[in-house]
C-alpha positions as CSV (number, residue, x, y, z in Angstrom):
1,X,-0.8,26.3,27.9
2,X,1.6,26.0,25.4
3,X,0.3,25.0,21.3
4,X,1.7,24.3,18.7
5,X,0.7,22.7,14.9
6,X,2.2,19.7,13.5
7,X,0.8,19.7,9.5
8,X,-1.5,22.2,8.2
9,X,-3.1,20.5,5.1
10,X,-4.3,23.7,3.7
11,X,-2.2,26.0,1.3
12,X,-3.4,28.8,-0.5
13,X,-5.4,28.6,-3.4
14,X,-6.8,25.8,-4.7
15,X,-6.4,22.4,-2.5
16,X,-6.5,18.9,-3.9
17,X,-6.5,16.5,-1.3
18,X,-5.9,12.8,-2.5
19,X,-6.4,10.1,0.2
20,X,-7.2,7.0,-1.8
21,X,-5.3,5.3,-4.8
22,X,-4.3,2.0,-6.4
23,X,-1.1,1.6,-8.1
24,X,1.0,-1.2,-9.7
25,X,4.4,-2.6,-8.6
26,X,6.9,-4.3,-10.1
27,X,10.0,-5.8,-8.5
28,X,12.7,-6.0,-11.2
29,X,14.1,-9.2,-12.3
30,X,17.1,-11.1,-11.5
31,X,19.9,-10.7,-14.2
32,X,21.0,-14.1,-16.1
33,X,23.6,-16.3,-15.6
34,X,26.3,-16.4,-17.5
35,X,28.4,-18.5,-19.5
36,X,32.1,-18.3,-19.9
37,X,34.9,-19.8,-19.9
38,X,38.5,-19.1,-18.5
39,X,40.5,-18.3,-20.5
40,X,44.5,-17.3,-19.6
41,X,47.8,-18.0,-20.7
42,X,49.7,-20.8,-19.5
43,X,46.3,-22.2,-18.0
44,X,45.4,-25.1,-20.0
45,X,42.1,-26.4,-18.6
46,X,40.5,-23.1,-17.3
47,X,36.7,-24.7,-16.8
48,X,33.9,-22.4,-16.7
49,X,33.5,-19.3,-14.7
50,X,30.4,-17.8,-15.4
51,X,29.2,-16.1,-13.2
52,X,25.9,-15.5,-11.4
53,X,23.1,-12.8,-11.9
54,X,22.1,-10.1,-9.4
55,X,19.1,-9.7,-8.0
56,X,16.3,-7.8,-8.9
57,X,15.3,-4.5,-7.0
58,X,12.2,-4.1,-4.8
59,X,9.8,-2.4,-4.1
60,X,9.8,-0.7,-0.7
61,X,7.5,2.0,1.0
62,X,8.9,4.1,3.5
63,X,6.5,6.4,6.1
64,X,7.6,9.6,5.7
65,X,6.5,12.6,8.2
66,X,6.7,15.3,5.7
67,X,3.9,14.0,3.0
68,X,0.2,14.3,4.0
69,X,-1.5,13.8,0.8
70,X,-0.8,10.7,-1.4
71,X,-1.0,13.3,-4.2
72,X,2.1,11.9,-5.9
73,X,0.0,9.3,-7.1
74,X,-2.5,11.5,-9.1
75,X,-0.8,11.4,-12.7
76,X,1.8,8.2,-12.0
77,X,0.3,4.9,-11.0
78,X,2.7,2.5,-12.3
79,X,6.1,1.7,-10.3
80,X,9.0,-0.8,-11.7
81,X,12.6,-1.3,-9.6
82,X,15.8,-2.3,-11.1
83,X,16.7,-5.3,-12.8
84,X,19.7,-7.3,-11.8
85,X,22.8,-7.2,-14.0
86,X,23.4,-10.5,-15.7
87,X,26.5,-12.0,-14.6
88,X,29.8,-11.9,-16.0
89,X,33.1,-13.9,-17.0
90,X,35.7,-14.6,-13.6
91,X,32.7,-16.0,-12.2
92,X,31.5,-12.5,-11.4
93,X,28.1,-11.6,-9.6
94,X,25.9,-8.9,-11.6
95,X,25.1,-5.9,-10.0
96,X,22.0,-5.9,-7.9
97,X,18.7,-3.8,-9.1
98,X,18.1,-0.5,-7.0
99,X,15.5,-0.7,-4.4
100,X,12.8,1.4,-5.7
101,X,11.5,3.5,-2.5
102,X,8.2,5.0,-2.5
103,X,7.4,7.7,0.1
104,X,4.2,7.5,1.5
105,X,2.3,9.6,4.7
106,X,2.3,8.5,8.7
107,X,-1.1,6.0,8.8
108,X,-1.2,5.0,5.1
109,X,-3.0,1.6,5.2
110,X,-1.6,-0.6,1.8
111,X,-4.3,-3.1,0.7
112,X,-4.9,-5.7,-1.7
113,X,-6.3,-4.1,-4.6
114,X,-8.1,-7.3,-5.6
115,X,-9.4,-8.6,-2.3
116,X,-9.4,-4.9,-0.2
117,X,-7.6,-6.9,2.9
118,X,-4.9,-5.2,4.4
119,X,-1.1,-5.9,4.1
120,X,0.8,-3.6,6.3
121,X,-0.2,-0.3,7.8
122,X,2.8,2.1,8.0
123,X,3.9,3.6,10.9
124,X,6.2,6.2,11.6
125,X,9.6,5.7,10.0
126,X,9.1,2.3,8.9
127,X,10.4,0.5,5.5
128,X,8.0,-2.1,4.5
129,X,9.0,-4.4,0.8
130,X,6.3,-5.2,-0.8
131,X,7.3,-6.2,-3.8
132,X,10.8,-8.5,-3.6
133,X,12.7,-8.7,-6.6
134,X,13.7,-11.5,-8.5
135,X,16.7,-13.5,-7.7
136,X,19.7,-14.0,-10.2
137,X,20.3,-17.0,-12.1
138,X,23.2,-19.4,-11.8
139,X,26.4,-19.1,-14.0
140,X,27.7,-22.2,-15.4
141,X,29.6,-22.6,-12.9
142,X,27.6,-24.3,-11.2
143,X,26.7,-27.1,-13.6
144,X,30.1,-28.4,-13.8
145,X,30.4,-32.1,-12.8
146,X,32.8,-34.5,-13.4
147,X,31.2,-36.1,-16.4
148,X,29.9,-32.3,-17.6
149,X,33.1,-30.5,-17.4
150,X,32.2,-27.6,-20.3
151,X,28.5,-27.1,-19.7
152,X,27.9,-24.6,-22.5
153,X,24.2,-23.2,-20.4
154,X,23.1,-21.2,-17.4
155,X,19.9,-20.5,-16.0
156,X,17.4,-17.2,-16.1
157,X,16.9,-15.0,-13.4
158,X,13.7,-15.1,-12.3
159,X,10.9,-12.5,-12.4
160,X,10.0,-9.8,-9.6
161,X,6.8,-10.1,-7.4
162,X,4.3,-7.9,-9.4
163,X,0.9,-6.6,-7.8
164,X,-1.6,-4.1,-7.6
165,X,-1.9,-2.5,-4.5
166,X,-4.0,0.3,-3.0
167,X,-2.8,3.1,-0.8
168,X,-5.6,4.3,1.5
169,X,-4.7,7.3,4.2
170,X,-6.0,6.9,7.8
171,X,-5.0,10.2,9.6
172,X,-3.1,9.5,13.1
173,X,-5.1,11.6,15.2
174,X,-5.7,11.4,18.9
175,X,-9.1,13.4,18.4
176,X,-11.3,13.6,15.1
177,X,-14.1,17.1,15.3
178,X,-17.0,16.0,13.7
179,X,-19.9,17.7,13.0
180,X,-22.0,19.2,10.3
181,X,-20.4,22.1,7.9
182,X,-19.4,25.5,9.4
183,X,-20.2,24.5,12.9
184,X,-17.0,26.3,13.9
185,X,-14.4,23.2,13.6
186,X,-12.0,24.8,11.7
187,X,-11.8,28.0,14.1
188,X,-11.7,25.9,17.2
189,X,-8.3,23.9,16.0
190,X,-7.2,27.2,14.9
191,X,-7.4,28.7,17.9
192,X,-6.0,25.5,19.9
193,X,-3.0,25.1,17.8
194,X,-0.9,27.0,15.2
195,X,-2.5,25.0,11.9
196,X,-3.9,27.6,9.8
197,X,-6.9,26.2,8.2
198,X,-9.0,28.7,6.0
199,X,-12.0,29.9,7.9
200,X,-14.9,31.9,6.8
201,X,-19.0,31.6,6.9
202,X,-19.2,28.9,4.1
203,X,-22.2,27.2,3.7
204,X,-20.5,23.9,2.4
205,X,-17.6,21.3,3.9
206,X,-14.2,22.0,3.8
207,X,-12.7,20.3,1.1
208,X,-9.5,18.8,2.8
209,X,-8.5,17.8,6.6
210,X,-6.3,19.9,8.9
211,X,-4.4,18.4,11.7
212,X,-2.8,20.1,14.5
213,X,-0.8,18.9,17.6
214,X,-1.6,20.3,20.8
215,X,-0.4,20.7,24.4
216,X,-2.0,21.1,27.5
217,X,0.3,21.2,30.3
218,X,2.6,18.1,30.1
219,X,-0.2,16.2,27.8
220,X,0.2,15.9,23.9
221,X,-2.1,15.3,21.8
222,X,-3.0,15.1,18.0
223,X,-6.4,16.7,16.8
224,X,-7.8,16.4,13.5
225,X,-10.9,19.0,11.9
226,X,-13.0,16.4,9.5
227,X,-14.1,17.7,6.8
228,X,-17.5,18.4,7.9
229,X,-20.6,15.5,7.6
230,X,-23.6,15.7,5.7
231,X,-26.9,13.4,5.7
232,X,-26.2,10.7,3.9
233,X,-22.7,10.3,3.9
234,X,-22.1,6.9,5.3
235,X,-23.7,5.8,1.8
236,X,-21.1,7.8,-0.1
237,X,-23.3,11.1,-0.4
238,X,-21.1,14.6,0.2
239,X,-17.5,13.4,1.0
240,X,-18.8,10.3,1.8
241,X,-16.2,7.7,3.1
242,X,-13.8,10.0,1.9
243,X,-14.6,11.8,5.5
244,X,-15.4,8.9,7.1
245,X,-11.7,7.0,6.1
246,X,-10.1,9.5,8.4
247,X,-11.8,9.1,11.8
248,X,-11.4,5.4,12.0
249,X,-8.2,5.5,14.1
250,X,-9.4,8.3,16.4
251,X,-9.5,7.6,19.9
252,X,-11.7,10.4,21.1
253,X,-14.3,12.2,19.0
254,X,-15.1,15.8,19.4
255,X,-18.7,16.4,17.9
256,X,-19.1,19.4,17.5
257,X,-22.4,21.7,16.8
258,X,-23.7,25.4,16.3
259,X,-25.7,25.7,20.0
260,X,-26.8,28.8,18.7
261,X,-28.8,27.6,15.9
262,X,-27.3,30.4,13.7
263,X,-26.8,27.8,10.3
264,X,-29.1,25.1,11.7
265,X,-32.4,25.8,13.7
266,X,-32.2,22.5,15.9
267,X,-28.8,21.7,17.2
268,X,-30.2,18.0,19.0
269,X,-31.3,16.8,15.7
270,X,-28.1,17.6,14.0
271,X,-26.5,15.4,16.9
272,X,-28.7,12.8,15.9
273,X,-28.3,13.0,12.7
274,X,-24.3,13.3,12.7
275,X,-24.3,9.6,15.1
276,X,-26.7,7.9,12.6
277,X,-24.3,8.4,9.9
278,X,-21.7,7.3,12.2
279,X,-23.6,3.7,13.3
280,X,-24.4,3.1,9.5
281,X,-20.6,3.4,8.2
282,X,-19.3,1.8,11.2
283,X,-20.8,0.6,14.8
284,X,-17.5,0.2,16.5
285,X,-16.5,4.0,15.2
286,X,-20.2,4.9,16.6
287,X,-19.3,3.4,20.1
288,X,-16.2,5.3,20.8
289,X,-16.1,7.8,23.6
290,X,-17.4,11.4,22.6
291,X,-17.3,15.0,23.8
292,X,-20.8,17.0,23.1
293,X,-19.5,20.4,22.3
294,X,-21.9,23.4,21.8
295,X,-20.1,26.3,19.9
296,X,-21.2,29.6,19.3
297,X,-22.7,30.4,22.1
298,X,-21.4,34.1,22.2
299,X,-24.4,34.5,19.7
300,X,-26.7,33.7,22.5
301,X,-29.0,29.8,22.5
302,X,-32.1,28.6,23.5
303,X,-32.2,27.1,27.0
304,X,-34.7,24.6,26.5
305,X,-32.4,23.0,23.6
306,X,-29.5,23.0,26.0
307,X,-31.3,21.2,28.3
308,X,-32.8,18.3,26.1
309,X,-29.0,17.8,25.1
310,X,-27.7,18.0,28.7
311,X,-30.2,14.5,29.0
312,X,-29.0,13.0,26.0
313,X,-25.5,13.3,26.9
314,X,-26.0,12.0,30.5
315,X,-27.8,9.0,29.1
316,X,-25.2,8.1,27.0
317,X,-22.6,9.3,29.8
318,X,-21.0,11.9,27.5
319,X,-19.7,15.2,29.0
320,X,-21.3,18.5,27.4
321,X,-18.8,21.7,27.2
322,X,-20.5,24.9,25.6
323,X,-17.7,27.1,24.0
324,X,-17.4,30.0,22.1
325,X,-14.0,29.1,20.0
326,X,-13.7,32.3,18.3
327,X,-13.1,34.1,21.6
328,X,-11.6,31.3,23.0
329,X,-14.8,31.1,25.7
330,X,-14.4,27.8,27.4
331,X,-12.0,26.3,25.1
332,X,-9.6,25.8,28.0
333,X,-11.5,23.8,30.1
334,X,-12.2,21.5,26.9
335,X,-8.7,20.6,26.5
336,X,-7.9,20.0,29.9
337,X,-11.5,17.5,29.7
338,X,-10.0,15.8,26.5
339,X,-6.6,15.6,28.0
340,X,-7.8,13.8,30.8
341,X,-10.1,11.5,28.7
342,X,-7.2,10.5,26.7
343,X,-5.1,9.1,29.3
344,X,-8.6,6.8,30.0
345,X,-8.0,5.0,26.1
346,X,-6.6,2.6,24.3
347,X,-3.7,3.8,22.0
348,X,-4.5,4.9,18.4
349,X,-5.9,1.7,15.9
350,X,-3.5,-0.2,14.3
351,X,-4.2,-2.3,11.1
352,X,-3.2,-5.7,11.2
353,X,-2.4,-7.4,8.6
354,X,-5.2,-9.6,7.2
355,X,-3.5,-10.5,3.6
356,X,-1.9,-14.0,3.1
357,X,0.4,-14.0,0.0
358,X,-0.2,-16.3,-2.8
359,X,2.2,-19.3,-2.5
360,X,4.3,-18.8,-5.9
361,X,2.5,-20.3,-9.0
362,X,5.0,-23.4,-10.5
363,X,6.4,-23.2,-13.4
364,X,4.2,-23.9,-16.4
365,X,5.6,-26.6,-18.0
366,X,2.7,-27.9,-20.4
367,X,2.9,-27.9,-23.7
368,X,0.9,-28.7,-26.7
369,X,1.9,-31.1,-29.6
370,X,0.6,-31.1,-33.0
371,X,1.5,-33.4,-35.9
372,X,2.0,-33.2,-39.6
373,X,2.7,-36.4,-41.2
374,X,6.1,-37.6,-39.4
375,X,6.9,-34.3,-37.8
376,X,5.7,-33.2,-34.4
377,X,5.5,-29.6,-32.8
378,X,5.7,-29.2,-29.5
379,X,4.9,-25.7,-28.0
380,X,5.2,-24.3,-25.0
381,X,6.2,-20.8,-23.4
382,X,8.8,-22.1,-21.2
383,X,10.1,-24.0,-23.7
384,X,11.3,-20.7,-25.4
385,X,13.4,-19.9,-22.8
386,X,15.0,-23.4,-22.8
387,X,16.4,-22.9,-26.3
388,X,17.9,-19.9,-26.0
389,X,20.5,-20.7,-23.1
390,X,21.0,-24.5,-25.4
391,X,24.0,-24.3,-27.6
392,X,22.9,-27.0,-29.7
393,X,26.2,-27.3,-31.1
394,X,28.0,-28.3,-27.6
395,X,27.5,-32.3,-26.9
396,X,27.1,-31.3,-23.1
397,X,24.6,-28.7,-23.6
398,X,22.3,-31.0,-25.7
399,X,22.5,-34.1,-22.8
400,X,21.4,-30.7,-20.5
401,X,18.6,-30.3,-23.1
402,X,17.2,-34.2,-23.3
403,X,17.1,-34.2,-19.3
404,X,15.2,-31.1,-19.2
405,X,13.0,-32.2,-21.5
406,X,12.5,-35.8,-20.1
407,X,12.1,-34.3,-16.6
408,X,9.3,-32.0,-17.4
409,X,7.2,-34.7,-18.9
410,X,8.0,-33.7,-23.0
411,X,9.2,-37.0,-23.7
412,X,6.2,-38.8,-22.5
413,X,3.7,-36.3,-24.3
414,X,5.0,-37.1,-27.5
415,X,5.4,-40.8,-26.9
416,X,1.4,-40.3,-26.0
417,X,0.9,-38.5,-29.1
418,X,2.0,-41.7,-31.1
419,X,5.6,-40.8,-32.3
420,X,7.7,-43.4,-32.9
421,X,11.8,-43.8,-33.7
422,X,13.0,-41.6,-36.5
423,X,10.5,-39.3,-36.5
424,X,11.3,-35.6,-36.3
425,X,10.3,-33.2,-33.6
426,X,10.0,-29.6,-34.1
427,X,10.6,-27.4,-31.0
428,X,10.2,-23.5,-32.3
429,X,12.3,-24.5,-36.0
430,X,14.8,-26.4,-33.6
431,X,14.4,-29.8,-35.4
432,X,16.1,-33.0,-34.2
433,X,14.9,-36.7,-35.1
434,X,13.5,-38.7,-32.1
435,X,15.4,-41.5,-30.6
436,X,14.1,-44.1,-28.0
């Protein structure tokens, strides 16, 4: 039989084991278009070359086999990519933002932050952009027409998707032990496959999961020790769902108990206990095959318990091994058992997606109008943005301005607000009198 170990989650000293975190991203923002003019020698009527703006830089998380912890994300929780260059005179495009590239763990499930539905569950080697980036505005270039032949404006770039999102780690594991604290799970794995989990006679969980790959014959499979359940836990209590999170892909569970009632005096109500907490967080994780395992048994057990569990696995059609892991006692035949179960089940849970982006909010074009005797002010925050890329000297640029204006509805505000001709309208200190 040939083993081997895959991750071992523990290190020495202290372990800090971070499975669950929200974060924000931010796509960067397309750069500006630009405005320019060519200008050479012996080239009388150059026209404008302005050039576009690149795009903004997104966000995208890549799987990545060597992380098991999302314990990056303990002291950073904010993430911003690149903004696109603005673009430049000879009509030339502005550099594109970087991709920002976050590596996350095999089987990290990225949700919603705000609604908790999934978006994308990541798989091995897999890129998945979450957050695109903004694209680049046009150079003036591309307002040229043969009546507008110097337009003296270009257009923004536009803003990158921004979200919160939160990373939650579902281990890929063929097998999940369960079972109450210092029931021998850690030993078992350690003796199955070369993970090297820290085992001694505590009388509390382990504090992190350990995973292990192992090989019987020809058959592969991945095995994760839980840290351990205690009453309660379904409702957060111990670990909580922070165990829990991390059996819901397993295909196979391996509950495992201490036959020899050397922690706990009655092994069958530590069963019972241990698939109550498993109904109450979840009844489809509850219905998934198991594997009764009895450990210890090198210590010596009561026969009348063994037989009372014997029934309660037949009932449930469950097959019952009794091992002593530490002396690798029966451990054999287990594997070759779980092996064989395996090739029985479904592949390991995959999260679809459930989230539907939003559709992109328009443009807020509203604005708000005040008057002071024959002057108007009109207000609005995208009008900001419209006065900056005006040159109010330049005839062209101005018509640019009255269109925009007329087209978002500005025009027929103020004419509902009472103004009439020769009045003046102030647009952030831009002043200019109103004609019909």
């Amino acid at each position: 039989m040939r083993i081997f170990s895959l991750f071992d989650f523990r290190k020495e000293g202290p372990t800090v084991f971070i499975d669950q975190v929200t974060i924000h991203i931010k796509a960067g923002k397309g750069g500006n278009g630009s405005v320019s003019f060519r200008r050479e020698k012996y080239v009388s009527h150059g026209g404008p070359d302005g050039g576009d703006g690149g795009r903004g830089g997104s966000i995208v998380f890549v799987a990545d086999t060597g992380k098991n912890t999302l314990l990056d994300f303990k002291y950073r929780r904010k993430f911003a990519a690149e903004n696109g260059a603005d673009g430049a005179a000879r009509k030339f495009m502005g550099k594109y933002g970087a991709d920002l590239e976050i590596p996350v763990p095999v089987g990290t499930v990225i949700r919603d932050a705000e609604s908790g539905l999934v978006i994308h569950d990541m798989a091995e080697g897999e890129r998945f952009v979450a957050a695109k980036g903004g694209k680049g505005g046009w150079g003036n270039t591309h307002f040229a027409t043969a009546t507008r032949q110097t337009p003296r404006f270009a257009k923004e770039g536009l803003a990158g998707e921004e979200t919160d999102v939160t990373l939650e780690l579902k281990m890929l594991a063929d097998v999940g032990f369960v079972g109450y604290p210092n029931v021998g799970k850690s030993t078992l794995l350690s003796v199955i496959s070369s993970a090297k989990p820290k085992v001694a006679n505590y009388h509390f969980t382990t504090l992190s999961p350990n995973l292990g790959v192992i090989s019987v014959y020809d058959k592969t499979f991945v095995a994760a020790d839980i840290p351990g359940l205690i009453e309660g836990a379904s409702e957060g209590a111990g670990l909580g769902h922070d165990f829990l999170r991390h059996v819901d892909r397993c295909r196979l569970i391996l509950h495992i108990f201490d036959m020899a009632g050397s922690e706990r005096p009655d092994p069958m109500e530590d069963i019972l206990k241990i698939n109550k907490e498993l109904e109450q967080y979840s009844p489809e994780l509850a219905s998934r095959p198991q594997i009764l395992v009895g450990n210890k048994i090198d210590l010596g057990y009561d026969e009348a318990k063994y037989e009372e569990i014997k029934a309660y696995a037949e009932q449930r059609g469950w097959q019952l091994f009794l091992i002593a892991g530490e002396i690798d006692e029966g451990v054999p035949e287990l594997l070759k058992a779980v092996a064989a179960k395996l090739d029985t089940l479904p592949p390991i849970k995959v999260y679809e997606p459930e989230y539907v982006a939003k559709e992109p909010e328009k443009e807020d074009t509203s604005v708000e109008i005040t008057r002071s005797g024959d002057t108007f002010f009109v207000k609005g925050e995208w009008l900001t943005g419209l006065i900056r890329k005006t040159d109010f000297d330049d005839y062209e640029s101005l018509q640019y301005f009255e269109k925009v204006l007329r087209e978002k509805g500005v025009i027929d505000a103020l004419e509902k607000a009472g103004i009439d001709e020769g009045n003046t309208v102030n647009i952030y200190d831009v002043e200019f009198d109103f004609l019909f």
